[in-house]
N, C-alpha and C positions, 0 to 999 in steps of 0.2 A: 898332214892335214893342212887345207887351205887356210891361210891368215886375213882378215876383213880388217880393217879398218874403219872406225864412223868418227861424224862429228857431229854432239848433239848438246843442246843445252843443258841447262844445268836442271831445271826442274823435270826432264827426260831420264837425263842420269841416274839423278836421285830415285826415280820412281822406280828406276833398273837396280837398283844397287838395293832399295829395300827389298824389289819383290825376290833377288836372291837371297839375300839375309833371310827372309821371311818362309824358304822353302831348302836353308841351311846347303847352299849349292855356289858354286862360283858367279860370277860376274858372266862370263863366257859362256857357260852351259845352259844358263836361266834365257839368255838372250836365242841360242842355240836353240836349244827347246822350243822356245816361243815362236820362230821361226817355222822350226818343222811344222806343229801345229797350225799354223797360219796357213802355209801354204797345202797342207794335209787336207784342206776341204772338211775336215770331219769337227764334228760335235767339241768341244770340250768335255773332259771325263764328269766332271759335275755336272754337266747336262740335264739329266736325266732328273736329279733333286730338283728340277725347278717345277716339276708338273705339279699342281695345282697348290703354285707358290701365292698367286697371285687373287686379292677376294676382291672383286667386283662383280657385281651383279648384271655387269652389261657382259660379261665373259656368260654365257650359255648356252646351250645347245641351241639352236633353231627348233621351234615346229616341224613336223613332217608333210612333207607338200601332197598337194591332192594331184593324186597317177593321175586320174579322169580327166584332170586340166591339157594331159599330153598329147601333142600331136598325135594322130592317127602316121602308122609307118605302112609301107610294102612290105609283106611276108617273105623271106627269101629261101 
């Protein structure tokens, strides 16, 4: 398997070094990991628990718009 190399500060580090501790994994595979996802385009797995995480009263649905407002089309 290919070997990487980085160089990164120390409050970077650290922030690597807890989030393995923190999901009891190595150094390399947390990093590993968080790669694949990254570049995986997909969702993170929590995703999902965030829907209707959020209480603000500007978050609501819109009114329903009036049809009769719409242009007239060509029948085809």
């Amino acid at each position: 398997m290919p070997q990487l190399s980085l160089y990164l500060d120390e409050d970077t580090l650290k922030k690597i070094e807890t989030g393995a501790k923190i999901n009891k994994t190595s150094v390399s595979k947390f990093v590993s990991v968080a790669l694949k996802e990254y570049f995986s385009g997909n969702y993170p797995e929590c995703f999902q628990n965030l829907f209707g995480s959020v209480s603000d009263d500007s978050f609501a649905a819109p009114n329903p718009l009036d049809t009769a407002l719409d242009s007239k089309r060509e029948s085809l």
